[in-house]
C-alpha positions as CSV (number, residue, x, y, z in Angstrom):
1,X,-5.6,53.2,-1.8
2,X,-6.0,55.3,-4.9
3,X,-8.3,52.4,-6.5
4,X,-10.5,52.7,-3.2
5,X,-10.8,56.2,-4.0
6,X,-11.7,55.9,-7.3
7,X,-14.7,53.8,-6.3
8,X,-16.2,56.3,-3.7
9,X,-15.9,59.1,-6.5
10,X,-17.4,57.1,-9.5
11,X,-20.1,55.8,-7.1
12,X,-20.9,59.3,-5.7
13,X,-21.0,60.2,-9.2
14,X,-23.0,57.4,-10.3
15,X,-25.4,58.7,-7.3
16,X,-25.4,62.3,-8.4
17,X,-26.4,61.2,-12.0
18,X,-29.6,59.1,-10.6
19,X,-30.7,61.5,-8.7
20,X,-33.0,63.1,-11.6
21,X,-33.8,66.5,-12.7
22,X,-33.8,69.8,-10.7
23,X,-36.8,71.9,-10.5
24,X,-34.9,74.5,-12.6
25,X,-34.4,71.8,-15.8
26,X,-38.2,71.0,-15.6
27,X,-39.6,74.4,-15.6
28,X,-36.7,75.3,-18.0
29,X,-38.2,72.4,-20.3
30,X,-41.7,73.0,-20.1
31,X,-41.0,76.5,-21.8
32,X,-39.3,75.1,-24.6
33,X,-42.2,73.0,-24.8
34,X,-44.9,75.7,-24.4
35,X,-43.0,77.7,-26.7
36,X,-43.1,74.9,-29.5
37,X,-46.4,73.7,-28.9
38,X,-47.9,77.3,-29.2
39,X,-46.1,78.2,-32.4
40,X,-46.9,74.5,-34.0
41,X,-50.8,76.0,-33.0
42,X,-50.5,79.8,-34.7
43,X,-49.2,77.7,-37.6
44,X,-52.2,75.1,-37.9
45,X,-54.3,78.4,-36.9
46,X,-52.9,80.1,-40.0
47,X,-52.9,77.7,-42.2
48,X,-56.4,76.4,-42.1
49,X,-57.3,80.8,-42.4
50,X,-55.4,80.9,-45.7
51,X,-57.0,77.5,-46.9
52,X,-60.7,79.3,-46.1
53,X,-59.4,82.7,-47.7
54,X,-58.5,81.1,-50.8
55,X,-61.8,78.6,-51.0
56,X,-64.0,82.0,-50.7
57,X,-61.3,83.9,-53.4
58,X,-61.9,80.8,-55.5
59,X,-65.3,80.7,-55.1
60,X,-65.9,84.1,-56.1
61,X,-64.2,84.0,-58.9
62,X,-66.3,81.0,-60.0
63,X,-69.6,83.3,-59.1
64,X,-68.2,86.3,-61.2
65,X,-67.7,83.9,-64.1
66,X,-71.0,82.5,-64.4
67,X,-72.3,85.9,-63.7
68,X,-69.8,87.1,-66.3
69,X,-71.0,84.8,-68.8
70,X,-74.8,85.2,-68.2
71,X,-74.9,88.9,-68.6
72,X,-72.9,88.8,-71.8
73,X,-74.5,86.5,-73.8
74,X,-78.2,88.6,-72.7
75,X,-76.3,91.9,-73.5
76,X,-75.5,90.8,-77.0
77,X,-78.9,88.7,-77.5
78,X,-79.8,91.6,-79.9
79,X,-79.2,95.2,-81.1
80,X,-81.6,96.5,-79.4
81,X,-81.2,95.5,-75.7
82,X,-77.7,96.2,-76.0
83,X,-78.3,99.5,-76.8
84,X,-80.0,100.2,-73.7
85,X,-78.1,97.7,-71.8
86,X,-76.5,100.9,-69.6
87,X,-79.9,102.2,-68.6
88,X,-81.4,98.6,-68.0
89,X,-82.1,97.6,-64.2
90,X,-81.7,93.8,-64.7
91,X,-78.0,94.7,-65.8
92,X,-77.0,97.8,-63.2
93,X,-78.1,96.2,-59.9
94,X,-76.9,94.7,-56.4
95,X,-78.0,91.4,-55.4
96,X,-76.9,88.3,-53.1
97,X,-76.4,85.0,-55.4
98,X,-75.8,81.7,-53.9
99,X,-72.9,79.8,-54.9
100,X,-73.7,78.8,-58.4
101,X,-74.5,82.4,-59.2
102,X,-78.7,81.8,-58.5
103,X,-80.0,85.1,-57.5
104,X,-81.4,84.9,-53.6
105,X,-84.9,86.3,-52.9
106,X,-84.9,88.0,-49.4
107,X,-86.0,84.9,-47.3
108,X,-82.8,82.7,-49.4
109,X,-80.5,85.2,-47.9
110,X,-80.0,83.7,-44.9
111,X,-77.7,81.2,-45.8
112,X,-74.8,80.3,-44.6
113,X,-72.6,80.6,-48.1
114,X,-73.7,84.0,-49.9
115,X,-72.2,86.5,-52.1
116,X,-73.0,90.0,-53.1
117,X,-72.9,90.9,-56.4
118,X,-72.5,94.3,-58.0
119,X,-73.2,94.4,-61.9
120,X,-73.0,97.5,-64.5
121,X,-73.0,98.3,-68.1
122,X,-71.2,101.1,-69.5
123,X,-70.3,102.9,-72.6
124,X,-66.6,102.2,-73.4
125,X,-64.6,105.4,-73.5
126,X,-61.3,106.2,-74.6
127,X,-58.5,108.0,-72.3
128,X,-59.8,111.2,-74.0
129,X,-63.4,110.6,-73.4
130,X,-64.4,109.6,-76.5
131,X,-66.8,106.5,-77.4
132,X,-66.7,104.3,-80.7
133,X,-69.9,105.2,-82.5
134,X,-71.2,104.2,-85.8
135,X,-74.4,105.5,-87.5
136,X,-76.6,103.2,-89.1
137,X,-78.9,103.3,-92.1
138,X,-81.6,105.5,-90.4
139,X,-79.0,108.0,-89.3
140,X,-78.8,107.2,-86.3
141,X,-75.9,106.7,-84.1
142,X,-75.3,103.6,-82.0
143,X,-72.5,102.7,-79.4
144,X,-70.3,100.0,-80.5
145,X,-68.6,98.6,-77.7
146,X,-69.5,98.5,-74.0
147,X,-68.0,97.6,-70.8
148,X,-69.5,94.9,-68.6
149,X,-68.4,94.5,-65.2
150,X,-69.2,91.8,-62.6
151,X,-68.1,92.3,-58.7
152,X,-68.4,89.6,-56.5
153,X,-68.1,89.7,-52.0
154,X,-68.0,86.3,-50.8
155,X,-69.3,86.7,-47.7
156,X,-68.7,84.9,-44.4
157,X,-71.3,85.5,-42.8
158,X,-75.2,86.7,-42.3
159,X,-73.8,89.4,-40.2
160,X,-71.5,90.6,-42.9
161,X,-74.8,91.4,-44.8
162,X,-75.7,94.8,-44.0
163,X,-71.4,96.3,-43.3
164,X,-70.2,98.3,-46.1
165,X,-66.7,97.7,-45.1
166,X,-65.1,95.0,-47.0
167,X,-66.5,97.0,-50.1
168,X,-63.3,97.3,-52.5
169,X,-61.4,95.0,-50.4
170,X,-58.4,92.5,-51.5
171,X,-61.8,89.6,-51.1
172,X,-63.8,91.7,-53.8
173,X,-63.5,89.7,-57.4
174,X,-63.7,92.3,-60.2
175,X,-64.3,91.5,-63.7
176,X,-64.5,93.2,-67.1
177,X,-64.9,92.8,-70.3
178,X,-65.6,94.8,-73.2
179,X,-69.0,93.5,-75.9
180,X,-69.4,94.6,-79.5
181,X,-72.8,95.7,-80.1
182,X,-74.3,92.5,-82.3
183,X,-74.4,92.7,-86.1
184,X,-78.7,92.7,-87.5
């Protein structure tokens, strides 16, 4: 008798294991799920932002080079255009530059991959103000160093064009360097 009714229980247990899941261990997995799926997503999401944040970063930095480098070399092309070089409007200007650093006329600027760039010449000074001066054979006194500096806005978009905003933000690439005035 106790065999028989080890049969009935094992096969209503073998029933109440076939019988599938409850309504309650669905819906319970479809949050997991959810909950998963929609963190896997904010991750892809983030991810491919930071990829984009650092190709503009990079490529901005790669503008402010070339830039960088350009201005230098014309700064120090002879004594006497570095010593207006602070006062000269093709060194202190804003302009939009494509991605190889080639300055945009105003129909160019509507493309898609832009940056703005700020460039200014100034006379080096030290914490107390002063300025390294020689005076040459005429008696007159000449600036010896000056600081160049390059800053360059990648820009997402055509709309980002006319805002003010991400002026002096972590995206802004800032470079300086100091230039000896050239020997005769």
């Amino acid at each position: 008798m106790t065999r028989l009714i080890k049969k009935i229980k094992q096969s209503k247990e073998a029933r109440a294991d076939a019988s599938g899941m409850t309504l309650v261990e669905v819906m319970f997995s479809f949050v997991i799920v959810g909950i998963v799926l929609g963190s896997l997503g904010q991750g892809l999401v983030l991810g491919i932002r930071m990829n984009t944040d650092s190709k503009n970063r990079v490529g901005g930095l790669d503008v402010a080079k070339r830039l960088m480098e350009k201005l230098k070399s014309d700064v120090q092309y002879s004594q006497a255009v570095f010593d207006v070089a602070e006062t000269n409007g093709s060194f202190n200007r804003t302009f939009y530059t494509d991605r190889d650093g080639n300055e945009l006329s105003s129909a160019d600027v509507q493309q898609s991959s832009l940056s703005r760039a700020a460039t200014s010449v100034a006379n080096w000074t030290a914490s107390g103000g002063a300025t390294l001066t020689a005076v040459d054979a005429n008696s007159i006194s000449h600036v010896l160093v000056k600081v160049l500096t390059v800053k360059v806005l990648v820009l997402r978009s055509v709309a980002a064009l006319n805002s003010n905003s991400s002026a002096g933000s972590p995206r802004e690439i800032t470079l300086q360097v100091e230039i000896v005035r050239p020997s005769s």
